[in-house]
PDB file of N, CA, C, O and CB in Angstrom:
ATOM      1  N   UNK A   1       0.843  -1.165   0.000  1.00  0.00           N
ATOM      2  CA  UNK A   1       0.000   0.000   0.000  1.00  0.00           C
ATOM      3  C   UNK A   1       0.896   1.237   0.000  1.00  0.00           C
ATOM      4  O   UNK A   1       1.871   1.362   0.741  1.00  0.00           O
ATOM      5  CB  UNK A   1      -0.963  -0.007   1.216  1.00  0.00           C
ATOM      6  N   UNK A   2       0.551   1.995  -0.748  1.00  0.00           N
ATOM      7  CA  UNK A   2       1.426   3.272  -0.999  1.00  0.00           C
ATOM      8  C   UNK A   2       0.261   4.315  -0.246  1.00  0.00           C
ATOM      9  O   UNK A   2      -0.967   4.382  -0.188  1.00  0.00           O
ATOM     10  CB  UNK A   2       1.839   3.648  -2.949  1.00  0.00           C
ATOM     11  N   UNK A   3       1.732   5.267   0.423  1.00  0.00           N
ATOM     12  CA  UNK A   3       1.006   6.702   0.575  1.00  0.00           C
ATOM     13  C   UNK A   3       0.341   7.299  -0.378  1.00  0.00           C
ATOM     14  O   UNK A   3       0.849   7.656  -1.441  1.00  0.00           O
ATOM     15  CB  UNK A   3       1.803   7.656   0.873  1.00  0.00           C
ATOM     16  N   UNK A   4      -1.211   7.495   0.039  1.00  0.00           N
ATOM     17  CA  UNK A   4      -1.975   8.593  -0.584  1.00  0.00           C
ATOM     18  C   UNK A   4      -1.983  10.404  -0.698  1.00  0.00           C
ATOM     19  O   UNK A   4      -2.060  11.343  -1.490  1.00  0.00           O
ATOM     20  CB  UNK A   4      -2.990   8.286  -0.076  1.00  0.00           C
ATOM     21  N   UNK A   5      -1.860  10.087   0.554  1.00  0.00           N
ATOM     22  CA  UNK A   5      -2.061  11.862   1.035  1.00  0.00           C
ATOM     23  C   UNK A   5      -1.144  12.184   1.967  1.00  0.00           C
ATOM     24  O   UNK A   5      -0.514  11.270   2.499  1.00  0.00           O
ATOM     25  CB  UNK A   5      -3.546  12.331   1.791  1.00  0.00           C
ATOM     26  N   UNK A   6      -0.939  13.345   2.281  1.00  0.00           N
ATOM     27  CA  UNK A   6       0.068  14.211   3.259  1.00  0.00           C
ATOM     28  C   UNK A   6       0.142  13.281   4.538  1.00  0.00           C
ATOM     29  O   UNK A   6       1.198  12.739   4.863  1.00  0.00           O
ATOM     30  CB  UNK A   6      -0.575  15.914   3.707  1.00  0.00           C
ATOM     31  N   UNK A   7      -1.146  13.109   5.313  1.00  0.00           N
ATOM     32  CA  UNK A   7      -0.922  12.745   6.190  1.00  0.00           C
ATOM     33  C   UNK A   7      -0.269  10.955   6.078  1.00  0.00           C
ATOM     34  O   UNK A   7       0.538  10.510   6.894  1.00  0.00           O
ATOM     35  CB  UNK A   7      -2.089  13.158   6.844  1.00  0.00           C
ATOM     36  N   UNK A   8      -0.786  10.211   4.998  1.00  0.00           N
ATOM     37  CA  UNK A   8      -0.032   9.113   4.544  1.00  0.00           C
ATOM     38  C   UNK A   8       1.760   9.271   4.570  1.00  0.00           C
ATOM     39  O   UNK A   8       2.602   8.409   4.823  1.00  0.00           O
ATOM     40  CB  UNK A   8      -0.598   8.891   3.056  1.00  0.00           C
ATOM     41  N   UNK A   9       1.924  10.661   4.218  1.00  0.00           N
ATOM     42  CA  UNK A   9       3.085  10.433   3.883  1.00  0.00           C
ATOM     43  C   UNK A   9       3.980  11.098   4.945  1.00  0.00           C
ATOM     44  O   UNK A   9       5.199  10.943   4.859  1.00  0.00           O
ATOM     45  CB  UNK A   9       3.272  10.838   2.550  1.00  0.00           C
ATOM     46  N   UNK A  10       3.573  11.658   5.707  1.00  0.00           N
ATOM     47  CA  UNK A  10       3.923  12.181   7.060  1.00  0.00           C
ATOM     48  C   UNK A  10       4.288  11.011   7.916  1.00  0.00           C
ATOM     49  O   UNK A  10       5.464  10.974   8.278  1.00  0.00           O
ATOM     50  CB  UNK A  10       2.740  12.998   7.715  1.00  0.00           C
ATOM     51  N   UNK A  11       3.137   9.616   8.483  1.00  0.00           N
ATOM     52  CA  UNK A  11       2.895   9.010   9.254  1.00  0.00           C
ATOM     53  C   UNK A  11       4.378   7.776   8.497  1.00  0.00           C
ATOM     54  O   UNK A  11       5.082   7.150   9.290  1.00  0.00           O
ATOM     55  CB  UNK A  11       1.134   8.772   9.404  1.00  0.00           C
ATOM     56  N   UNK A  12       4.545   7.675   7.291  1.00  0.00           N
ATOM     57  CA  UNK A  12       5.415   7.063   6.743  1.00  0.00           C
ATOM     58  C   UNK A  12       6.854   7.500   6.914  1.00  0.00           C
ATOM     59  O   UNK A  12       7.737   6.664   7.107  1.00  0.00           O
ATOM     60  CB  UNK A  12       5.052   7.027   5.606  1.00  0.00           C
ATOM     61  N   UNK A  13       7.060   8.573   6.859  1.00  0.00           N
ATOM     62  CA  UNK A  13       8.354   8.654   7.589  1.00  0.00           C
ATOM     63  C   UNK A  13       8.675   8.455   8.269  1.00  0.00           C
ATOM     64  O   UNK A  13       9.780   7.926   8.388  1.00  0.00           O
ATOM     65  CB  UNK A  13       8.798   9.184   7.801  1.00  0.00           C
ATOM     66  N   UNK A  14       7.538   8.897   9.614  1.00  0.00           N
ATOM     67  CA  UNK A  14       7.886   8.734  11.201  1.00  0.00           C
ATOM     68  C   UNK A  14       8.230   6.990  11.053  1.00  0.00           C
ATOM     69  O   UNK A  14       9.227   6.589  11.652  1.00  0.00           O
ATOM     70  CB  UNK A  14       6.270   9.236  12.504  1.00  0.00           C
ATOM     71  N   UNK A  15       7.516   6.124  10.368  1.00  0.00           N
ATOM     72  CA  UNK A  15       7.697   4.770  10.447  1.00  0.00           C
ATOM     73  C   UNK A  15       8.873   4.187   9.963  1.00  0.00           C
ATOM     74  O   UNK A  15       9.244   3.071  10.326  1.00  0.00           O
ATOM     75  CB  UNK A  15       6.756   4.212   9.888  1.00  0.00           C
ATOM     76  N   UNK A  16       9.515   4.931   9.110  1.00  0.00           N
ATOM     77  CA  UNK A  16      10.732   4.919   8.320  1.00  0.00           C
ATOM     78  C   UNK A  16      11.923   5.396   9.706  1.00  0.00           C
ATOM     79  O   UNK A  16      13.035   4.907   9.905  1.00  0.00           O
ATOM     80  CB  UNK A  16      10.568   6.186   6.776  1.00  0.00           C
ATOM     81  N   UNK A  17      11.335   6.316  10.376  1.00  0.00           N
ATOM     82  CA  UNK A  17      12.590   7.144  11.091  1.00  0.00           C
ATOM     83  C   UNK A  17      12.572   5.968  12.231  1.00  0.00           C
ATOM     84  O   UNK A  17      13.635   5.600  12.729  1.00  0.00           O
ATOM     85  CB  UNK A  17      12.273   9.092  11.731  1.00  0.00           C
ATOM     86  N   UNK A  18      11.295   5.382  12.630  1.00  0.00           N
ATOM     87  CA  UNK A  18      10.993   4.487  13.457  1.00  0.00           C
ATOM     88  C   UNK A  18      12.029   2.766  13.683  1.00  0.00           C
ATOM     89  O   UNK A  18      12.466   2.001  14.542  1.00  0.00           O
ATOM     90  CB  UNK A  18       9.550   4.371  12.962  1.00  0.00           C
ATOM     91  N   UNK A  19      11.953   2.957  12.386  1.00  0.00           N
ATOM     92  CA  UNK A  19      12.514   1.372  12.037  1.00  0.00           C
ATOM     93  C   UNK A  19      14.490   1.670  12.053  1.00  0.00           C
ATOM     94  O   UNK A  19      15.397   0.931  12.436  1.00  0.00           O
ATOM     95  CB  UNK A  19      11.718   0.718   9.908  1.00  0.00           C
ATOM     96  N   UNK A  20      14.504   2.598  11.656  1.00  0.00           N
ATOM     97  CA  UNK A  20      15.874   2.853  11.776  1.00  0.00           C
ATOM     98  C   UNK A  20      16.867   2.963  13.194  1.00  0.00           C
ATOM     99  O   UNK A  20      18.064   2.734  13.367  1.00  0.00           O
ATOM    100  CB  UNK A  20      15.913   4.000  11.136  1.00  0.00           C
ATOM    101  N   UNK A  21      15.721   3.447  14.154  1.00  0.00           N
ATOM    102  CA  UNK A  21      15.943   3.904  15.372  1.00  0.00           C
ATOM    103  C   UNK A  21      15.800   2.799  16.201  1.00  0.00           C
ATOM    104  O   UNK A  21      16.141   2.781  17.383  1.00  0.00           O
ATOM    105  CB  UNK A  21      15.140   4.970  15.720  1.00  0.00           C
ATOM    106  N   UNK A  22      15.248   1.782  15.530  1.00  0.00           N
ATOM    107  CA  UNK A  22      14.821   0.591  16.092  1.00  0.00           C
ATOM    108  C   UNK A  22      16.107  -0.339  16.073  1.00  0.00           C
ATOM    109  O   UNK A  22      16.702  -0.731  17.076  1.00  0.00           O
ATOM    110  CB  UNK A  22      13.565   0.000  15.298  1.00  0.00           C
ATOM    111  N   UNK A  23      16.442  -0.633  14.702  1.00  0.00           N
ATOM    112  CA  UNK A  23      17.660  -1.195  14.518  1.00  0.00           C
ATOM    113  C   UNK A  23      18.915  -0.690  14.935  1.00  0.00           C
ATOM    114  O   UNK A  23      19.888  -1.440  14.860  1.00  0.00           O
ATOM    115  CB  UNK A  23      17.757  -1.357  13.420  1.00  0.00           C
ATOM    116  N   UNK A  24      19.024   0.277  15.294  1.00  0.00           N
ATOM    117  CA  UNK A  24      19.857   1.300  16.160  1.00  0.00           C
ATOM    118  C   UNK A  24      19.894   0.944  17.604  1.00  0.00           C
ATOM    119  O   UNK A  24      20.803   0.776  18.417  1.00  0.00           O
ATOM    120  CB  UNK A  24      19.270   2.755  16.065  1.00  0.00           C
ATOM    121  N   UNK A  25      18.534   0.886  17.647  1.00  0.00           N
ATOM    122  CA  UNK A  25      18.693   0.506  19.048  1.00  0.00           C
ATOM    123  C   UNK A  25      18.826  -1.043  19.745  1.00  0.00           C
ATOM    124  O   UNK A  25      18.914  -1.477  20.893  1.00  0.00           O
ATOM    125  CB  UNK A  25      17.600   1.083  19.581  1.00  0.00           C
ATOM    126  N   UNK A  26      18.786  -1.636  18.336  1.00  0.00           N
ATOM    127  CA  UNK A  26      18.661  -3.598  19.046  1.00  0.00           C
ATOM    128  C   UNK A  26      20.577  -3.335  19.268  1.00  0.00           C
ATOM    129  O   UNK A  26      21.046  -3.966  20.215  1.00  0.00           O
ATOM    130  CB  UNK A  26      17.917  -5.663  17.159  1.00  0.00           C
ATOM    131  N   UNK A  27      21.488  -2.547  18.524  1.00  0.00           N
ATOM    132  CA  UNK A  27      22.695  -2.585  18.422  1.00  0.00           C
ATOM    133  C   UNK A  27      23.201  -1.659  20.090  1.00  0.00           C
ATOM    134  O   UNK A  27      24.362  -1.794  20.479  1.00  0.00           O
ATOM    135  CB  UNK A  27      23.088  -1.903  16.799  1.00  0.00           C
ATOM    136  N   UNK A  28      22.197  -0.780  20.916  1.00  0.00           N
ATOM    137  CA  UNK A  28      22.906  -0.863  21.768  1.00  0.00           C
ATOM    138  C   UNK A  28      23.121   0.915  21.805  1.00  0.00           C
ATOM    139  O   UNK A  28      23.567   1.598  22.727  1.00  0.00           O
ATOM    140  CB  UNK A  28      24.078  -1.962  21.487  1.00  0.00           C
ATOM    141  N   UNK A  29      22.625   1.350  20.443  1.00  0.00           N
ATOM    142  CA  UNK A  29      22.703   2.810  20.182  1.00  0.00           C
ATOM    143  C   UNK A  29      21.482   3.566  19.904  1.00  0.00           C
ATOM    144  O   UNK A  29      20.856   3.380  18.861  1.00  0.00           O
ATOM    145  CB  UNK A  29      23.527   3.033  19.110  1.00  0.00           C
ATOM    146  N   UNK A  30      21.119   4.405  20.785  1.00  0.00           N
ATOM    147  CA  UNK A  30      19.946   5.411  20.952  1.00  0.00           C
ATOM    148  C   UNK A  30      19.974   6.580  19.703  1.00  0.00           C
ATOM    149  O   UNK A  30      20.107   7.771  19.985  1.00  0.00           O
ATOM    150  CB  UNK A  30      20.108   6.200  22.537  1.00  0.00           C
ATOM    151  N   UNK A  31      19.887   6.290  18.838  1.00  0.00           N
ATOM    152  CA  UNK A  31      20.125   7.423  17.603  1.00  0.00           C
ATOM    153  C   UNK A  31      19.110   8.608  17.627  1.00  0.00           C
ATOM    154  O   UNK A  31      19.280   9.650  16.993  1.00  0.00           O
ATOM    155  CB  UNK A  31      19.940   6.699  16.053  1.00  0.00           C
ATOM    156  N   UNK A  32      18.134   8.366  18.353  1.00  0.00           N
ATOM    157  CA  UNK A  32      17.406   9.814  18.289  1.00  0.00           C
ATOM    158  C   UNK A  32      17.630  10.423  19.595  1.00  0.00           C
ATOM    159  O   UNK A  32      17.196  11.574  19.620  1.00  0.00           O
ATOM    160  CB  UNK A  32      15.747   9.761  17.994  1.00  0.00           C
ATOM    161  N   UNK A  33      18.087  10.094  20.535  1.00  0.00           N
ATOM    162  CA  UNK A  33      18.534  10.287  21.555  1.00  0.00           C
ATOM    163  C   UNK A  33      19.531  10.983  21.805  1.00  0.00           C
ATOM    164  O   UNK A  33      19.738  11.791  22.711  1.00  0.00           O
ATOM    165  CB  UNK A  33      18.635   9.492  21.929  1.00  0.00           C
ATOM    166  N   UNK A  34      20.348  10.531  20.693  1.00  0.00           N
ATOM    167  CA  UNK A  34      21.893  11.111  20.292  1.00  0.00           C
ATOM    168  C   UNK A  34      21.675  12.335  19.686  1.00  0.00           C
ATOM    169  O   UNK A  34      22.293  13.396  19.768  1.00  0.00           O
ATOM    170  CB  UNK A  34      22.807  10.182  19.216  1.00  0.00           C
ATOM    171  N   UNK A  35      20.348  11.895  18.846  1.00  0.00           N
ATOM    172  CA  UNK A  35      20.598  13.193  17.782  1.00  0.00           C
ATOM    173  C   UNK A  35      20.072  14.407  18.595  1.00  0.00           C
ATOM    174  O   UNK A  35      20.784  15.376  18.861  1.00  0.00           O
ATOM    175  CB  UNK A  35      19.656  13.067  16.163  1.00  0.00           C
ATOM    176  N   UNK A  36      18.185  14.228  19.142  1.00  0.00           N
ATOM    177  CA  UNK A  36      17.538  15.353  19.524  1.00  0.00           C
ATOM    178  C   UNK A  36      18.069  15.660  21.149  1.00  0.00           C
ATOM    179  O   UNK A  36      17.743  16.737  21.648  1.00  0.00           O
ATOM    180  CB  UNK A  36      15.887  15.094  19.328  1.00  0.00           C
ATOM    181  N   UNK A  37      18.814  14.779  21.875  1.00  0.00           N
ATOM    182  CA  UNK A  37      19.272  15.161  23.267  1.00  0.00           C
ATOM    183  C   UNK A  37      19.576  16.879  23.009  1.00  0.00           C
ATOM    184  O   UNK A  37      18.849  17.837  23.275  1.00  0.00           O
ATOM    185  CB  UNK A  37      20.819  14.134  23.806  1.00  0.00           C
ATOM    186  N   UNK A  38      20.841  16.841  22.434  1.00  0.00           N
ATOM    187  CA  UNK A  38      21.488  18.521  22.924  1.00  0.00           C
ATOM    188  C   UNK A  38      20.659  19.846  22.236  1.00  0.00           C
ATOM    189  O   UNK A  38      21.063  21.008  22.198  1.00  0.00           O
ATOM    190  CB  UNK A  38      23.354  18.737  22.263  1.00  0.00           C
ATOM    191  N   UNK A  39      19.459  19.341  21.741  1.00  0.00           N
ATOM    192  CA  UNK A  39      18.079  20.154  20.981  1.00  0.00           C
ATOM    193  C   UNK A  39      17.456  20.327  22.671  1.00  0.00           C
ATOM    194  O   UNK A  39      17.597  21.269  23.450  1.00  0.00           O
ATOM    195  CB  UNK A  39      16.755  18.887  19.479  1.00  0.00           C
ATOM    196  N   UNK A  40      16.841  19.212  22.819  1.00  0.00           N
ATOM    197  CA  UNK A  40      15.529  19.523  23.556  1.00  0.00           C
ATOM    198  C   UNK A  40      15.744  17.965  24.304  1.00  0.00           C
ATOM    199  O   UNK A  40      16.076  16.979  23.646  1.00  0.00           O
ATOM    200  CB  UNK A  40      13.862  19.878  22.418  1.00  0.00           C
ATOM    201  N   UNK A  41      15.551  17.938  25.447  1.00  0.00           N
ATOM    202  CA  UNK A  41      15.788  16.378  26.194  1.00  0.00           C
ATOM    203  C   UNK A  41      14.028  15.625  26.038  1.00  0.00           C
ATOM    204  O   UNK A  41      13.976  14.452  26.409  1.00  0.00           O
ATOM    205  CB  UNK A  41      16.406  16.642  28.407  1.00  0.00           C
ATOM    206  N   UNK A  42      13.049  16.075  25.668  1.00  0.00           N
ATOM    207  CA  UNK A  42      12.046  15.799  25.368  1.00  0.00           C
ATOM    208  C   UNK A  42      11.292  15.611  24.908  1.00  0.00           C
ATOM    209  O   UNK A  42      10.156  15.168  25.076  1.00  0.00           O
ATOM    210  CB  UNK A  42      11.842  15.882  25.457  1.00  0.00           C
ATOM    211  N   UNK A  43      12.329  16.206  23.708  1.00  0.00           N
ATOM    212  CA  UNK A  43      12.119  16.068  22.261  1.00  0.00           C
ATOM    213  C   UNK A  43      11.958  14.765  20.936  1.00  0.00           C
ATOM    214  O   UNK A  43      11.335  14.715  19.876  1.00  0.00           O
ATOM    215  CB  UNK A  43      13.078  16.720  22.009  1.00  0.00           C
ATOM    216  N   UNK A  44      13.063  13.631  21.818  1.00  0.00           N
ATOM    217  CA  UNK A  44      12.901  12.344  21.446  1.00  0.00           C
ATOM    218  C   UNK A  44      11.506  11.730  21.635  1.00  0.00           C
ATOM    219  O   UNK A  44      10.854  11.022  20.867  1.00  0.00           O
ATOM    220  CB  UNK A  44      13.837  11.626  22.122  1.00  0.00           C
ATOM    221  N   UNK A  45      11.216  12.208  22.901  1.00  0.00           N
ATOM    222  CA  UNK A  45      10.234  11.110  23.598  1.00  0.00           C
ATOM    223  C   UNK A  45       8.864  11.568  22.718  1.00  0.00           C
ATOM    224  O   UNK A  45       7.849  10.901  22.516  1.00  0.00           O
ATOM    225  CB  UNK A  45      10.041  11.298  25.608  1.00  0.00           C
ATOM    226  N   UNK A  46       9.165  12.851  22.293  1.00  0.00           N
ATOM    227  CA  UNK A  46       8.072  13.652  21.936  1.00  0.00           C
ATOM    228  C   UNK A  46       7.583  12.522  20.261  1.00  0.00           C
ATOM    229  O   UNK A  46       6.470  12.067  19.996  1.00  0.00           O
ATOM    230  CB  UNK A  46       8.732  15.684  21.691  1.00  0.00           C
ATOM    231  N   UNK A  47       8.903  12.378  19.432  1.00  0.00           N
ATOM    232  CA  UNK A  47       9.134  11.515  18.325  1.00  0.00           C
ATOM    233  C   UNK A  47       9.224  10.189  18.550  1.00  0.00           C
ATOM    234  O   UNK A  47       9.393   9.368  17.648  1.00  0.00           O
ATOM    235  CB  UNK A  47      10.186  11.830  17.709  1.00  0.00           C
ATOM    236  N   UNK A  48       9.107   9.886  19.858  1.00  0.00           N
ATOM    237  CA  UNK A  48       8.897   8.415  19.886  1.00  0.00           C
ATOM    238  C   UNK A  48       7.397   8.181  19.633  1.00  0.00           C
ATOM    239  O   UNK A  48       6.965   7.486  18.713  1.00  0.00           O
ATOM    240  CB  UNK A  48       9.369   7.761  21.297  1.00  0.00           C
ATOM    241  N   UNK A  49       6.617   8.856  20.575  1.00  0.00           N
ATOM    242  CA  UNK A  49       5.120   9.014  20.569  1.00  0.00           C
ATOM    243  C   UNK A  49       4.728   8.953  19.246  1.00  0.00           C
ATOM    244  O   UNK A  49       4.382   7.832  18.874  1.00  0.00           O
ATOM    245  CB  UNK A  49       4.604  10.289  21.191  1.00  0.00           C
ATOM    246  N   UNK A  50       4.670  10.134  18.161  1.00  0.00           N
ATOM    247  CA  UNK A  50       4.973   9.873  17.066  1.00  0.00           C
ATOM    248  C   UNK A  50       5.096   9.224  16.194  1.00  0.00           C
ATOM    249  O   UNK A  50       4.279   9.299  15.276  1.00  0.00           O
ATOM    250  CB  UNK A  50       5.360  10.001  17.012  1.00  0.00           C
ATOM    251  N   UNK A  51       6.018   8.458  16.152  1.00  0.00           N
ATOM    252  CA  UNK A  51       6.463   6.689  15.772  1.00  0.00           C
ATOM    253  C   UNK A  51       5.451   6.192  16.097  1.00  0.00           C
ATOM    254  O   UNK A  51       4.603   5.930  15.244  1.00  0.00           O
ATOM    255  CB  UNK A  51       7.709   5.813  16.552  1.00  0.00           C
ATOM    256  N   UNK A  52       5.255   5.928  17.388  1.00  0.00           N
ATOM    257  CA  UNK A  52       3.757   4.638  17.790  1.00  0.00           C
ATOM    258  C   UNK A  52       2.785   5.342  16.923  1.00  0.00           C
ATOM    259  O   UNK A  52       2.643   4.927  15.773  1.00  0.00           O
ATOM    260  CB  UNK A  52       2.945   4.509  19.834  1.00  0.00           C
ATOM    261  N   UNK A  53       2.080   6.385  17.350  1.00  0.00           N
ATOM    262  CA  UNK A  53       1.011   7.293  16.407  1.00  0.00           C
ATOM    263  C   UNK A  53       1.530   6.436  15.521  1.00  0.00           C
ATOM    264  O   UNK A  53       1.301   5.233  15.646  1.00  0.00           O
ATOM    265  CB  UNK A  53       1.064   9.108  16.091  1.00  0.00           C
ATOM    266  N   UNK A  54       2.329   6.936  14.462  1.00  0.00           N
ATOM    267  CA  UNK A  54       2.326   6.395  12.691  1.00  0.00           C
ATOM    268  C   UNK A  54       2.301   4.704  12.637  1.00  0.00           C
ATOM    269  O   UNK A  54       2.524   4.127  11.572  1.00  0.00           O
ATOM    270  CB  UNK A  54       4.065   6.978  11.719  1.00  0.00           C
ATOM    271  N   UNK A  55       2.062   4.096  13.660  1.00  0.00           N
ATOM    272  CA  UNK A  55       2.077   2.721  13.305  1.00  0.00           C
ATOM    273  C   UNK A  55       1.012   2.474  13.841  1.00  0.00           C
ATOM    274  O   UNK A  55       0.746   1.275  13.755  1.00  0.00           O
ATOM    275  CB  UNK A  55       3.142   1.858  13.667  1.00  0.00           C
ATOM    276  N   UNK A  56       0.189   3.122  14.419  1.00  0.00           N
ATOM    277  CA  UNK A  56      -1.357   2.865  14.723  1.00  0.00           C
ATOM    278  C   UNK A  56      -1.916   3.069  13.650  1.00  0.00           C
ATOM    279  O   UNK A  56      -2.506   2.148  13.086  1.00  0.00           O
ATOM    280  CB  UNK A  56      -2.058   3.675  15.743  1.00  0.00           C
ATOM    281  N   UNK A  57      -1.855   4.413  13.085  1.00  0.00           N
ATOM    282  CA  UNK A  57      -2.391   4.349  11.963  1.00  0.00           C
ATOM    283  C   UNK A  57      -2.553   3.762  10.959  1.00  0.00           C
ATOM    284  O   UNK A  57      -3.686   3.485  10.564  1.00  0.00           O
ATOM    285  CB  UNK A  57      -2.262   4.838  11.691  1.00  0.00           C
ATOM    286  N   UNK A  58      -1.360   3.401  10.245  1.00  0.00           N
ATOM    287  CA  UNK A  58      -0.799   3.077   8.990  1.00  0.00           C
ATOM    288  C   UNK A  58      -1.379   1.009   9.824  1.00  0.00           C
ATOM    289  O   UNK A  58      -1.639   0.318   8.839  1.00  0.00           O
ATOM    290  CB  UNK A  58       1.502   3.860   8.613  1.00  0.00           C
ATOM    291  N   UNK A  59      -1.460   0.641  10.397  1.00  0.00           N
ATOM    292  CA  UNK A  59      -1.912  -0.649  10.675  1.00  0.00           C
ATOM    293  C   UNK A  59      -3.587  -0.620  10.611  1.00  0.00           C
ATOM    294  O   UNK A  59      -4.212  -1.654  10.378  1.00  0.00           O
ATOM    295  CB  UNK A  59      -1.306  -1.110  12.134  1.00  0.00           C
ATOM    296  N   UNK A  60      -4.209   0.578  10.826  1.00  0.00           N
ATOM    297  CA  UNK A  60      -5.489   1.116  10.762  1.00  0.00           C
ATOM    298  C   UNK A  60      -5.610   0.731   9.292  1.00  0.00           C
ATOM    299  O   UNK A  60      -6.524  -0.009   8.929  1.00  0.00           O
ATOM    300  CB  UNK A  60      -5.677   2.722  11.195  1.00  0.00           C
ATOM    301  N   UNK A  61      -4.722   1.208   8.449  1.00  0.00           N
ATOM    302  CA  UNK A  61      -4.934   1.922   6.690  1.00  0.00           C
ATOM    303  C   UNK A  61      -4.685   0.324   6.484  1.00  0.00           C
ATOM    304  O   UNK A  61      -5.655  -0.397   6.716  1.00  0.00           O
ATOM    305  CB  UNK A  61      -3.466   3.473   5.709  1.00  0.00           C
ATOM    306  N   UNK A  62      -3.709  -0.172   6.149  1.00  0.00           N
ATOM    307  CA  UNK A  62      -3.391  -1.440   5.790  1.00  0.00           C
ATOM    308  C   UNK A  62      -4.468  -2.580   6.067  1.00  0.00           C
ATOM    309  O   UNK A  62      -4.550  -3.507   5.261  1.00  0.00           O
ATOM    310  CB  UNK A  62      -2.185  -1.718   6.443  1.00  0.00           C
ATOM    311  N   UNK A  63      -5.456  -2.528   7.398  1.00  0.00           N
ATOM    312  CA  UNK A  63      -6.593  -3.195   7.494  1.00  0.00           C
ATOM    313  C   UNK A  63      -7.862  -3.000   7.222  1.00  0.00           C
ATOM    314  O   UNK A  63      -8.834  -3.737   7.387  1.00  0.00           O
ATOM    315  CB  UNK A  63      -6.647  -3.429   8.318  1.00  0.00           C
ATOM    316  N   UNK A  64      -7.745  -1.691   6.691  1.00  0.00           N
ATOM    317  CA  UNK A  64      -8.531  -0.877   5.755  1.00  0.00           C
ATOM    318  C   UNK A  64      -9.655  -0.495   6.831  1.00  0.00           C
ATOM    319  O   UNK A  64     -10.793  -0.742   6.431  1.00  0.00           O
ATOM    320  CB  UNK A  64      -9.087  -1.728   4.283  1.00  0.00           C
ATOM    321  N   UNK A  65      -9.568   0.061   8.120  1.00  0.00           N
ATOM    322  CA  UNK A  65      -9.760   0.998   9.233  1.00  0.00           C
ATOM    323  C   UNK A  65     -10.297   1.948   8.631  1.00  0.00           C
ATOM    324  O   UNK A  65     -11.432   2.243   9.008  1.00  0.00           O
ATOM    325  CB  UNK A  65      -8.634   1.432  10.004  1.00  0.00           C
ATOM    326  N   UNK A  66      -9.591   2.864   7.338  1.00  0.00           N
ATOM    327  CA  UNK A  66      -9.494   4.458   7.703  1.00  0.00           C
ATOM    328  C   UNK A  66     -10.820   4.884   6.752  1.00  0.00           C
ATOM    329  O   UNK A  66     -11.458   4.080   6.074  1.00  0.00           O
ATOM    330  CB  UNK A  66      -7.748   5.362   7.170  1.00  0.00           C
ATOM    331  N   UNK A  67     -10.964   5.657   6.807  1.00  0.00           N
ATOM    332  CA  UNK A  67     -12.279   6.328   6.151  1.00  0.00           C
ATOM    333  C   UNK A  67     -12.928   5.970   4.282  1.00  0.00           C
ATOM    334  O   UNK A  67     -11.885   5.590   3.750  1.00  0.00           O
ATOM    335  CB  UNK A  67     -11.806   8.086   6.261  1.00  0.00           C
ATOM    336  N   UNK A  68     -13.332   5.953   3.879  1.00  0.00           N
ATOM    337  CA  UNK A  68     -13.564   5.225   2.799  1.00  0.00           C
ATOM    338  C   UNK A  68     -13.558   6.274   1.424  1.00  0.00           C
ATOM    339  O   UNK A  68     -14.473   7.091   1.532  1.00  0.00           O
ATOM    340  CB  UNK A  68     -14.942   4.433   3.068  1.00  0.00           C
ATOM    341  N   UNK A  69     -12.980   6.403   0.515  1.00  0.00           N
ATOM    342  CA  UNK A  69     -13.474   7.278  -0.475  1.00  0.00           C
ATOM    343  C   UNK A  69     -14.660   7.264  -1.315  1.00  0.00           C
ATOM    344  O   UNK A  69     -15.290   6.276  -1.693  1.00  0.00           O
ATOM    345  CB  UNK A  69     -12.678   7.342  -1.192  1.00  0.00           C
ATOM    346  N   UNK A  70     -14.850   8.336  -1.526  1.00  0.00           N
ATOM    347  CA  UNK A  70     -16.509   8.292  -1.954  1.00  0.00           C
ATOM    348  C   UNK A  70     -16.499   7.628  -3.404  1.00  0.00           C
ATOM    349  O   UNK A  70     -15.628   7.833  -4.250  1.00  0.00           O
ATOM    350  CB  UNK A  70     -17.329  10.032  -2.055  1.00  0.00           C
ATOM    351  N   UNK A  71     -17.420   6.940  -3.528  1.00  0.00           N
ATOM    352  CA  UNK A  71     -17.788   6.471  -5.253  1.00  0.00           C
ATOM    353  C   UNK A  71     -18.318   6.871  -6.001  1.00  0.00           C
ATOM    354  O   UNK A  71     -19.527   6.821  -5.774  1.00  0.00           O
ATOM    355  CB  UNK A  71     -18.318   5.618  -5.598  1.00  0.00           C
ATOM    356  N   UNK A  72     -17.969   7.471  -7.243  1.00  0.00           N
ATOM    357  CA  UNK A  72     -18.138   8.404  -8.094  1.00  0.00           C
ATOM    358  C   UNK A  72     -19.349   7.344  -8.948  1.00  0.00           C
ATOM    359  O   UNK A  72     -18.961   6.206  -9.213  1.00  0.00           O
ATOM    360  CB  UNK A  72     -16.589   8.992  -8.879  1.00  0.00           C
ATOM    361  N   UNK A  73     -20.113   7.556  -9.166  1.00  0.00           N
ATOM    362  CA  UNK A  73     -21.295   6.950  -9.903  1.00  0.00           C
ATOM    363  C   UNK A  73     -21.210   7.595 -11.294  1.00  0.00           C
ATOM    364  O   UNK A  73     -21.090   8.799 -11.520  1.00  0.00           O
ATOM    365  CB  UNK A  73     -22.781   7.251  -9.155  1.00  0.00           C
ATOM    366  N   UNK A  74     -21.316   6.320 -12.437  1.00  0.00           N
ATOM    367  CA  UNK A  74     -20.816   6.648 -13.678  1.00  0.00           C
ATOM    368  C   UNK A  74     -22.238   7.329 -14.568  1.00  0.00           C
ATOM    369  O   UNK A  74     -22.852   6.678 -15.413  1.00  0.00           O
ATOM    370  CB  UNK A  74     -20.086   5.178 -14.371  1.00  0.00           C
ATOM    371  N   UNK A  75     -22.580   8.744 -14.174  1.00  0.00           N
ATOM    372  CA  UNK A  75     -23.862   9.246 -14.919  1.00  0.00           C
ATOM    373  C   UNK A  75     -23.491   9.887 -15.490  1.00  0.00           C
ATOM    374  O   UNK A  75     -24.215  10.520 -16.259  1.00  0.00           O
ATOM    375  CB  UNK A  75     -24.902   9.771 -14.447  1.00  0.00           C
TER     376      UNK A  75
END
């Protein structure tokens, strides 16, 4: 399933930034931690949230959860 819309493609990054940070972290290294620490110390946690958000969703979309597009009737 491909991103449709903004918010598709918003929630897809975070899942992208998600998975990276993930594998980052099975190795032992906090990469957003590293990165947004000397920004804002709350700032990670803020993008972790985030992450979960975009995988609620996008598991919403993929089970076909999310709102339905309307059907154009051929008159």
């Amino acid at each position: 399933m491909r991103p449709q819309n903004t918010l598709d493609w918003v929630a897809f990054v975070f899942l992208l930034i998600g998975a990276f940070a993930w594998a980052a972290f099975v190795t032992d290294v906090n990469v957003l931690d590293r990165a947004l620490e000397p920004i804002a110390d709350p700032l990670d946690d803020v993008v972790f949230v985030l992450i979960g958000l975009s995988g609620i969703y996008w598991v919403g979309r993929v089970l076909g959860l999310g709102p339905r597009p309307a059907r154009q009737t051929g008159r």
